[in-house]
Each structure stands twice: as C-alpha cells, then as structure tokens.
TORGUFI-334502 format. One record per residue: residue number from 1; y negated, x, z negated of N, C-alpha, C, O in turn. Coordinates in steps of 0.2 Angstrom, whole numbers. Layout:
BEGIN
{NUM {Y X Z} {Y X Z} {Y X Z} {Y X Z}},
...
//
This chain:
BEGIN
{1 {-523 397 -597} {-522 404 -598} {-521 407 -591} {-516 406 -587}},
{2 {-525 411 -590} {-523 416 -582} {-517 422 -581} {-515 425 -586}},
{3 {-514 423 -576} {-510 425 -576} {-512 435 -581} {-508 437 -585}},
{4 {-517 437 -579} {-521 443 -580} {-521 445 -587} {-519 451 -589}},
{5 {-524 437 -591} {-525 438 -599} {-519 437 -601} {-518 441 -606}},
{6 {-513 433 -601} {-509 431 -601} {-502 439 -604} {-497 439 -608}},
{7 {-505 444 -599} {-503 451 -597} {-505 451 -603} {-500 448 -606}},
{8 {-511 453 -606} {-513 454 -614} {-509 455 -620} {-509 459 -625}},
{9 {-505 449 -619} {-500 448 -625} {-494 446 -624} {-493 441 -626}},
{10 {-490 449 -621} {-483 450 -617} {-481 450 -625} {-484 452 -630}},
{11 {-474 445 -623} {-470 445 -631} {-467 451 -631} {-467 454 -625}},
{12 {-464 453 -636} {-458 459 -638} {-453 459 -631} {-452 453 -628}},
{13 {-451 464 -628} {-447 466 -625} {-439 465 -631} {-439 467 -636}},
{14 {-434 462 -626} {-428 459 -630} {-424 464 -627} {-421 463 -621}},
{15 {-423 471 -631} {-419 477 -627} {-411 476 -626} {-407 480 -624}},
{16 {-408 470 -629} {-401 469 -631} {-398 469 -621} {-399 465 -617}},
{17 {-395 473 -620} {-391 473 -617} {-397 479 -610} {-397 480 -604}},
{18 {-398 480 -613} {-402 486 -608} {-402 493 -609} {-402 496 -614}},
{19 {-403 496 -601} {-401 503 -603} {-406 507 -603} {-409 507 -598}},
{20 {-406 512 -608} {-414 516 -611} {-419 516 -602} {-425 516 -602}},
{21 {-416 517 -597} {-419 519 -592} {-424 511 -589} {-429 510 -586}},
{22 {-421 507 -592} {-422 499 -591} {-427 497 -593} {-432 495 -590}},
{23 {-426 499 -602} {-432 498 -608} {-440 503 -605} {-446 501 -605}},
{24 {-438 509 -603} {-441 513 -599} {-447 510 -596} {-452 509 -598}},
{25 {-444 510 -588} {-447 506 -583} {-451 499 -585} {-456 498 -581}},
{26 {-449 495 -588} {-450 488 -590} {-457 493 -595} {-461 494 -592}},
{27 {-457 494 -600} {-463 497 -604} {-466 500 -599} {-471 496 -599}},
{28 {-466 504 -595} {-471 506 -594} {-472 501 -587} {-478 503 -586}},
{29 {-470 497 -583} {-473 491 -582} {-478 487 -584} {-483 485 -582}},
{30 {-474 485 -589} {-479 481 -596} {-485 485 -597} {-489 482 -600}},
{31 {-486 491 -597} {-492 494 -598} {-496 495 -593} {-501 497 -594}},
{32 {-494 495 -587} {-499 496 -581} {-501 491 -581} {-507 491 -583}},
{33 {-498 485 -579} {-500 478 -579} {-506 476 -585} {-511 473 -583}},
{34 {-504 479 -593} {-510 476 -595} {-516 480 -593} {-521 476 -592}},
{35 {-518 487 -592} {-522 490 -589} {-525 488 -583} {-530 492 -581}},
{36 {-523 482 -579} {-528 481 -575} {-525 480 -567} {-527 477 -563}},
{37 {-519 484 -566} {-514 486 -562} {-511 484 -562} {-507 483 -566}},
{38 {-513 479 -554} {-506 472 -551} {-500 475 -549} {-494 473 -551}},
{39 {-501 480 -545} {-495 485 -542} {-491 488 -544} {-493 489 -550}},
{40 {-486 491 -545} {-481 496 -549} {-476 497 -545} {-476 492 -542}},
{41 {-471 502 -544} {-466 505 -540} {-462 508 -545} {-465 513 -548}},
{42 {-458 505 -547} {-451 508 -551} {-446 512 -548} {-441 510 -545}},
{43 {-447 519 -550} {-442 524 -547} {-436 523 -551} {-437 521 -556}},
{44 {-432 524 -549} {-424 522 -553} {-418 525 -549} {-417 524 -543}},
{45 {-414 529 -553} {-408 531 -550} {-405 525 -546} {-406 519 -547}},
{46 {-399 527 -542} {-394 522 -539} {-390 519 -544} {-389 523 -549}},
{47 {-389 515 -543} {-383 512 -550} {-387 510 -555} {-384 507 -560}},
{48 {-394 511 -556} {-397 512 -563} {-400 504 -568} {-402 503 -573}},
{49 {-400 499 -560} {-401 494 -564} {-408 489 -560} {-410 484 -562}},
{50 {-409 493 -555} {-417 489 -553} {-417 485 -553} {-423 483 -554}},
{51 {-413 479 -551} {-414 472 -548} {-413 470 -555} {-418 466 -556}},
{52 {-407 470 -561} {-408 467 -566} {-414 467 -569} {-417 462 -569}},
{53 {-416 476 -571} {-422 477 -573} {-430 472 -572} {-434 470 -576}},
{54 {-431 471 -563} {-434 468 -560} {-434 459 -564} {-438 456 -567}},
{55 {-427 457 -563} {-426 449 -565} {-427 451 -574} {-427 447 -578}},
{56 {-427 456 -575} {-428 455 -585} {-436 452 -584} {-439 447 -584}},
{57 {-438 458 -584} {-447 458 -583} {-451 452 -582} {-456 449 -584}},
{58 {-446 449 -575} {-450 442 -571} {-449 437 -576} {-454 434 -579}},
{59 {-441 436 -577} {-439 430 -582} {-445 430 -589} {-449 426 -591}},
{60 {-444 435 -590} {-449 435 -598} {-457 433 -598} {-460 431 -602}},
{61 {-458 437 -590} {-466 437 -591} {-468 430 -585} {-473 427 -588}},
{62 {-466 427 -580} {-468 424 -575} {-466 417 -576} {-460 414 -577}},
{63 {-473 413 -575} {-472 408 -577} {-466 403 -574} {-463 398 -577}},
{64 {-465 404 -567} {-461 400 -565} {-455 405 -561} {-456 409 -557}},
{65 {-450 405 -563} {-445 410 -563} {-442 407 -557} {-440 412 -553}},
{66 {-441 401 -554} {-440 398 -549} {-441 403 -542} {-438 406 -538}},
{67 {-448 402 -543} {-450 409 -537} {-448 416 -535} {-447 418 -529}},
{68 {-446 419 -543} {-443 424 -542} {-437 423 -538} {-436 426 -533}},
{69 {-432 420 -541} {-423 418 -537} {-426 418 -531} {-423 420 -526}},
{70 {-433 414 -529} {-431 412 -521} {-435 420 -515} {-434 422 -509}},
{71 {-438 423 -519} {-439 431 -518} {-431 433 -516} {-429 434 -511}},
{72 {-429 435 -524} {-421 438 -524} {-417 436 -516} {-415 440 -512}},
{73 {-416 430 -517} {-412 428 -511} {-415 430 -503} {-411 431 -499}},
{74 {-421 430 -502} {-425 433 -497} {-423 440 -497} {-422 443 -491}},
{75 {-423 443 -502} {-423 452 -503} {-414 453 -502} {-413 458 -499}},
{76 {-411 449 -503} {-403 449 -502} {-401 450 -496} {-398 454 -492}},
{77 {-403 443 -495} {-402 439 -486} {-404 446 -480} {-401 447 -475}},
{78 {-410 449 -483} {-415 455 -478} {-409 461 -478} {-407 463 -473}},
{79 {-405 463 -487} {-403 467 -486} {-395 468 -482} {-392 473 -480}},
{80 {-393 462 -481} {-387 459 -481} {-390 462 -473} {-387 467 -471}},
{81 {-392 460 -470} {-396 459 -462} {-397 466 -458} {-396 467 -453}},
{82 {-399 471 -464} {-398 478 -464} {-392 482 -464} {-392 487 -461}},
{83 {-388 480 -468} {-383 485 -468} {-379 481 -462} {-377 485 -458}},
{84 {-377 474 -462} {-374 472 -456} {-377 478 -448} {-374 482 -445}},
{85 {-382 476 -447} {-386 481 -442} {-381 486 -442} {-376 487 -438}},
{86 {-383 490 -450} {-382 497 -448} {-374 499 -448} {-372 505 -449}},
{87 {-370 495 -448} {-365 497 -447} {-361 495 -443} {-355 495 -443}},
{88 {-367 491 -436} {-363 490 -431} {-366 498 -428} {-364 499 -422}},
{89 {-368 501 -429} {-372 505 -423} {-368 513 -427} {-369 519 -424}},
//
C-alpha cells in the first residue's frame, strides 16, 4: 500500500488527551492530506500544542515513527542553535 492510498483510510483519531485546537488541526490535516495535498501549515497559538499535535498525527499515521524522532531532534537541536545565537547578541 502507498503512502497516498494509505491517506484514504486514516484510523479514528484517539482524541483522549487532546485539546479541542489539537483534534482541530489534526482533522483538518487529515483532510487535506486525503484530498490530494502533501503540504499543510498548522497555525496554532503559543502554548497551544504544535509539536505534540505534530508527533500525534505522525505517530498514528507514519509508517516508520523512527524518522519522525530523528526530524524532532534535528528541529530541537536547530532550535536550541537559535535561541543560543540570539541571546548572545
């Protein structure tokens, strides 16, 4: 099964411990994505959860979750790199 069709029949969203803005963005991800639309940009309040939100979605939908952490830790590492920067300056 391809990653594409695969999109087709996404299991039930497991909203237990998510917060309505989460169920939110994840649904309407899950809907772009079966439309056809690899891309998507999650606007989300500060505090509001994106990075969980992100690892819900991946964990559930993505065959090898492994990839995902090793993204995460890249996107850490970057962000870690940035705020260092900007508070020496």
């Amino acid at each position: 099964m391809s990653l594409r069709s695969g999109l087709q029949t996404l299991p039930h969203l497991k909203t237990d411990g998510l917060r309505a803005c989460q169920i939110t963005a994840i649904t309407n991800l899950e809907t772009s994505l079966q439309r056809g639309k690899p891309r998507a940009l999650a606007q989300m309040a500060t505090g509001s959860g994106k990075t969980f939100t992100a690892i819900t979605e991946d964990l559930d939908n993505l065959p090898e979750p492994d990839v995902l952490m090793s993204e995460i830790m890249e996107n850490l590492e970057a962000a870690m790199e940035q705020f260092a920067a900007a508070s020496r300056a």
